[in-house]
N, C-alpha and C positions, 0 to 999 in steps of 0.2 A: 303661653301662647300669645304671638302678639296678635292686634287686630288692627287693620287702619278701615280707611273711607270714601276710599278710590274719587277725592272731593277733586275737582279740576283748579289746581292752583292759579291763580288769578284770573278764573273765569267770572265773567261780567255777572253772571246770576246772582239775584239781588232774594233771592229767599223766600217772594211776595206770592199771595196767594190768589193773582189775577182770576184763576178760573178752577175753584175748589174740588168742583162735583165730577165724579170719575165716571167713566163707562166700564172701566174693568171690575169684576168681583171683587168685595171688598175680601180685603186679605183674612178679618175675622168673622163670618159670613155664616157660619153654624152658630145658630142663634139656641140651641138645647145640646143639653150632655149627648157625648157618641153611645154607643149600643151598649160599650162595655162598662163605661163610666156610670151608665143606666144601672146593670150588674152590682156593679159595689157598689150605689146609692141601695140598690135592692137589700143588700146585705147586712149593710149600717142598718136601715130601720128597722130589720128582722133582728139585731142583735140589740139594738131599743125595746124592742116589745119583749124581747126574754130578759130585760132588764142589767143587762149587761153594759160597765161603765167606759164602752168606747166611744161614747160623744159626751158624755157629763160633762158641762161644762164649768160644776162647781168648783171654786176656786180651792177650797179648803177639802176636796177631793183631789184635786192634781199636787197643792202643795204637799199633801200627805205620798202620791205617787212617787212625784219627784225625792222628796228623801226614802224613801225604800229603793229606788233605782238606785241611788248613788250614795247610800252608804250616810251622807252628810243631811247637818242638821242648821247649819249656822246661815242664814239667808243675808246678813248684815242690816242694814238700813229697808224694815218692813214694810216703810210708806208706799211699796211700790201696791202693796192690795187693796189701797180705796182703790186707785183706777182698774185693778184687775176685776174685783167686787162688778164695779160702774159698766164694766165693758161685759162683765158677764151678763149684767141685767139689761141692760140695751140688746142685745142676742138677745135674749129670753124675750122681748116684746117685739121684736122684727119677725114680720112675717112672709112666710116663703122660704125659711132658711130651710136647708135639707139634712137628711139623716148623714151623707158622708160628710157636707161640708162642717157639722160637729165634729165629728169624728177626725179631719184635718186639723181645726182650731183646736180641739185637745192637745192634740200632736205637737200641733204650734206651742201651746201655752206651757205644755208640759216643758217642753226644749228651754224655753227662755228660764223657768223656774229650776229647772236642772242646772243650767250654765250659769246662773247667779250663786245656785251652792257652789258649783265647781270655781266661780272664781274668787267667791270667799276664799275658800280650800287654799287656793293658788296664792293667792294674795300673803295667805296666812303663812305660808312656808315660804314665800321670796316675799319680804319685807319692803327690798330695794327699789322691787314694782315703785311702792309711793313715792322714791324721789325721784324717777324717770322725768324728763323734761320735754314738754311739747311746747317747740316755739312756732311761734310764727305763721302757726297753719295757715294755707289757702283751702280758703271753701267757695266751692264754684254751687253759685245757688241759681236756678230759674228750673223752671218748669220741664221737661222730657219733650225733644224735638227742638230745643230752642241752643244748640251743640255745646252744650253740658258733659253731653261724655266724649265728643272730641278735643275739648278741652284740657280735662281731666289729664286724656291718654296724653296728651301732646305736653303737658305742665311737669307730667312723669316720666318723660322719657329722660329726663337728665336724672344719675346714677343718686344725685343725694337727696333726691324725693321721690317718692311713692306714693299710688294709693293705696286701698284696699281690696283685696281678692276675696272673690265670693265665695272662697270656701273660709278664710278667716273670719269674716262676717256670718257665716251664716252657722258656725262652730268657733267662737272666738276664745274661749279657754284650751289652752293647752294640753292636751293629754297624754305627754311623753317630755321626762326630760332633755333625752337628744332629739335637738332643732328637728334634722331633717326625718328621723323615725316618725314624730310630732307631725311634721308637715305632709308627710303620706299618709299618715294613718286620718288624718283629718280631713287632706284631698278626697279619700278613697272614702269616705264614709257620706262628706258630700254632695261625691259623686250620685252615689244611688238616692238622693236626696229629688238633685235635678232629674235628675233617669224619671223619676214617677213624677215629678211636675210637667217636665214635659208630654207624657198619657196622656194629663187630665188639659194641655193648652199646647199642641201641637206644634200652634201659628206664632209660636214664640218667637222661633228662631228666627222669622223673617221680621218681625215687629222689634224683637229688643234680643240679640242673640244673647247668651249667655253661656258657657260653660266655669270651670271649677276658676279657673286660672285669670277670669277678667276682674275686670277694675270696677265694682259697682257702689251705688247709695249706700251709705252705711245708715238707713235707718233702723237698720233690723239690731243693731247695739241697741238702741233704745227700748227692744222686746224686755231687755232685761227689770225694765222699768215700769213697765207697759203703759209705755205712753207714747203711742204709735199715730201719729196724722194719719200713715200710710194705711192705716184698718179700717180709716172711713172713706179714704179715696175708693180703697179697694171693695168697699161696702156699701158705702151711704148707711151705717149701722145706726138705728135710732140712734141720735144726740149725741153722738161720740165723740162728733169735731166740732161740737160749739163745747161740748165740756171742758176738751185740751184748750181750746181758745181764751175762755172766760172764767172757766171756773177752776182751776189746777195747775199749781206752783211749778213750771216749767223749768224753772232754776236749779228743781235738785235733781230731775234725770240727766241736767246739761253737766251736771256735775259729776254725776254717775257716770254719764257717755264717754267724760275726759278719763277718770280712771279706767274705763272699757281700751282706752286707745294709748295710754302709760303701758299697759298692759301687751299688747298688740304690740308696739314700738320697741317693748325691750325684748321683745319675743324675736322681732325683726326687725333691727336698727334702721333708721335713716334719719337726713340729718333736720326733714322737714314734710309733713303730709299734705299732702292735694286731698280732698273729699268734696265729695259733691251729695245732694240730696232735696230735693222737692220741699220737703220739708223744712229746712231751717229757711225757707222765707219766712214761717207764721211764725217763729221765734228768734227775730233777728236779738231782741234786745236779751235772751237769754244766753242767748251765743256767744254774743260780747262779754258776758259779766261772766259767763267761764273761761273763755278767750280775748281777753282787751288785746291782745295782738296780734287777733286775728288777720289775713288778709282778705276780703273779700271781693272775688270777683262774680259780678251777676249780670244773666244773657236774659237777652228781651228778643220778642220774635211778635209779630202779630197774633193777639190771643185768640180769635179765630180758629188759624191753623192750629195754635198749639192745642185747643182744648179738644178739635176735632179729631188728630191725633191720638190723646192721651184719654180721649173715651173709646177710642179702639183698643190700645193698652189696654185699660183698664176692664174692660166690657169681658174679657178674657176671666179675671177674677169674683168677678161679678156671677157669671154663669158656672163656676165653681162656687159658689155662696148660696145660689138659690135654683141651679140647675135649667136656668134659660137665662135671655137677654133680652133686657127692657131698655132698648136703644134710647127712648124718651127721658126714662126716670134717668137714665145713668148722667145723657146730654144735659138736663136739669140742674142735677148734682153737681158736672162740673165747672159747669158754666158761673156756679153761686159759688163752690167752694175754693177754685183756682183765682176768683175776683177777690174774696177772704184773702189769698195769701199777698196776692201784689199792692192791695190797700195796706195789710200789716206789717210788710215790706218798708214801704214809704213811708209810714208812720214810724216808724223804727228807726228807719234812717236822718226822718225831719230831729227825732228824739239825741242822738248820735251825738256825741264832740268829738270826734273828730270825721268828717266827710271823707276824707284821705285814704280812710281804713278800706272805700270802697273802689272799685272799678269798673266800669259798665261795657258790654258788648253786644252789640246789636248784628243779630243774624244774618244780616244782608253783608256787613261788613265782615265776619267770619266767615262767609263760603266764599268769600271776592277772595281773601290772604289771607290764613289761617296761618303762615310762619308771621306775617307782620301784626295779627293780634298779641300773640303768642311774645312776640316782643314788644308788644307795647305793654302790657303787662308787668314782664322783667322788666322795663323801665320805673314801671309807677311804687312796683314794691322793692328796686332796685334790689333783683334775685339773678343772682349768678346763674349763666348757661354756659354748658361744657362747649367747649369749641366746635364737636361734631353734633353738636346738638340740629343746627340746621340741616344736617345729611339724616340723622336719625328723625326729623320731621319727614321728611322729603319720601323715606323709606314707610316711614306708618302708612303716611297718606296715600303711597301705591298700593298696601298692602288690601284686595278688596273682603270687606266682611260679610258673612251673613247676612245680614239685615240694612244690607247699605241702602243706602236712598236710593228712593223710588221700588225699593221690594215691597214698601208697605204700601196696601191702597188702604183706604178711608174716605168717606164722603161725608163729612160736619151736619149735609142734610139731616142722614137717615137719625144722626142721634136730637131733630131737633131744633137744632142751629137757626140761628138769621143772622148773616153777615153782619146788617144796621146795627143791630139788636144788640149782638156781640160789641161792635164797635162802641157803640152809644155809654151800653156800661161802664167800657174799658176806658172812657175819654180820658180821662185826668191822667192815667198810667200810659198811653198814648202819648201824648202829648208831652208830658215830662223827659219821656228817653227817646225822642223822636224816631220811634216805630212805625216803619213802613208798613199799611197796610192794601 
């Protein structure tokens, strides 16, 4: 399915966030679980008290689940269960979490420790996997709202790059020799994946639409590691994200994520991947040292809007986690932790030999010409575009999405927010990539 963004090509709007606070309902506005989601929190804690292990979070109860599911025994490289251990015990001290949202992160934990045996498995019977060759990826890095994923879509519309699809990401081992039996049976399985995320957050579709067939983050490769940024945006989980930050060797899930995507690429050729994710801002320098030839392009927007933004996103997960929404704590959270990533960002890149590896785009200048970013890009990594590539831009851009701009309201107020405040912090990152604010 394709998607575009119905953006107005070379219209004058400059992206800027003159006048933030809305009149309309915000688009995530149900601050407590609905009636039914009430229901199955009902049920989780009722199956808690008869001591039944459908939220245990313990690690060495899932890895035991996980091989009785699937038969296998071989996990490869086990360093991934200090941080599974860490991230269990951080839960275990967070308070407010609820009976179903264990019972989800089971679910979670179990999947990633299943798919790590299965791609042992896999691994173990195509050998050829390990010489698969990933050159030259582009990785689109900035924050959500700052057009990351019109990017993405627009960088993959020529036939010999691709991104990643949410159902390979979110089932990235194989479970059928023939390709396309493989690729339905994994669509189809997915599918009913999203079907019940969507229950529990309705307001998805107008905020970040999603079905099986789009182009999304590939953090969720990283589950296989558990070493997820994405758990604490999605949380603020006691000391999660200063743990990944400071205290935990980032180099070897980066190294893992590359076999994740050997893996993925021989599954489904092409001759080069676009990937985007929030994430690899806080580990540029890990990035590099599994990919030195990388290309990286990263989108700057006024951090204001973006974080006002991306606490409505995220406020959605939040209220899954702890069965209401604390608009303040979340605003708090991202305000400190999105500042986390644009500092280690720049640090990363002051660190860098070569500057070259990078390319910057500033949101204002992406909704003015999004085919002339798009080319300025193939210039700087000089990347071949197919000749009808400008008609196949031309065609996304009309095509309108779900969640196109201006479906989402949000108001940076209710989580919190002070324009100055915001600004003041952000000065240095400001200033540096000359963001309009």
């Amino acid at each position: 399915m394709t998607r575009g963004y119905r953006w107005p090509v070379g219209s004058g709007s400059s992206g800027t966030t003159t006048n933030m606070s809305i009149t309309a309902t915000p688009t995530v506005s149900r601050l407590h679980y609905q009636e039914h989601v009430k229901l199955l929190n009902a049920f989780a804690w009722a199956g808690e008290r008869l001591g039944l292990d459908l939220g245990s979070l313990d690690p060495d109860s899932i890895v035991r689940a996980a091989r009785r599911q699937t038969g296998l025994h071989d996990l490869g490289d086990e360093s991934f269960l200090a941080p599974m251990r860490r991230i269990a015990q951080g839960v275990a001290r967070q308070e407010g979490t609820t009976a179903l949202a264990r019972v989800i992160m089971r679910q979670s934990w179990l999947l990633a420790v299943k798919s790590r045996l299965q791609r042992e498995a896999w691994l173990a019977d195509h050998p050829q996997i390990h010489h698969q060759r990933i050159e030259r990826p582009i990785f689109v890095l900035g924050f959500p709202r700052t057009g990351t994923t019109v990017l993405q879509n627009l960088l993959s519309l020529d036939p010999r790059r691709r991104g990643l699809n949410f159902w390979e990401l979110t089932l990235p081992v194989p479970v059928h020799e023939d390709r396309d039996v493989d690729r339905e049976q994994r669509r189809r399985a997915t599918s009913w994946m999203l079907k019940a995320a969507y229950q529990l957050a309705p307001e998805m579709a107008r905020v970040h639409f999603i079905d099986v067939d789009t182009v999304e983050e590939c953090w969720p490769l990283f589950a296989l590691t558990f070493s997820v940024l994405n758990w604490d945006l999605q949380s603020g989980i006691d000391g999660w994200g200063e743990y990944l930050m400071h205290d935990h060797d980032m180099f070897a899930p980066y190294r893992d994520y590359r076999t994740s995507l050997k893996m993925l690429v021989e599954r489904n050729p092409c001759e080069q991947l676009v990937l985007k994710c929030p994430e690899h801002l806080f580990f540029i320098d890990a990035l590099l040292a599994a990919f030195p030839d990388a290309c990286i392009v990263q989108t700057h927007r006024d951090p204001y809007a973006v974080i006002g933004s991306y606490c409505s996103l995220m406020s959605m997960q939040w209220r899954n986690l702890y069965g209401r929404i604390d608009r303040e704590r979340i605003g708090s959270h991202m305000q400190k932790r999105l500042h986390d990533g644009v500092s280690r960002a720049m640090a990363a890149r002051d660190a860098a030999a070569d500057e070259s590896r990078f390319f910057d785009v500033r949101f204002h200048d992406l909704v003015k010409d999004q085919k002339a970013v798009v080319d300025q890009i193939a210039e700087h990594f000089d990347l071949d575009l197919a000749p009808d590539h400008a008609e196949a831009v031309a065609t996304y851009l009309g095509n309108e999405r779900a969640d196109a701009r201006g479906k989402h309201k949000y108001d940076p107020g209710l989580f919190g927010l002070d324009r100055d405040e915001v600004h003041e912090q952000y000065a240095d990152y400001i200033e540096r990539f000359g963001i309009q604010t």
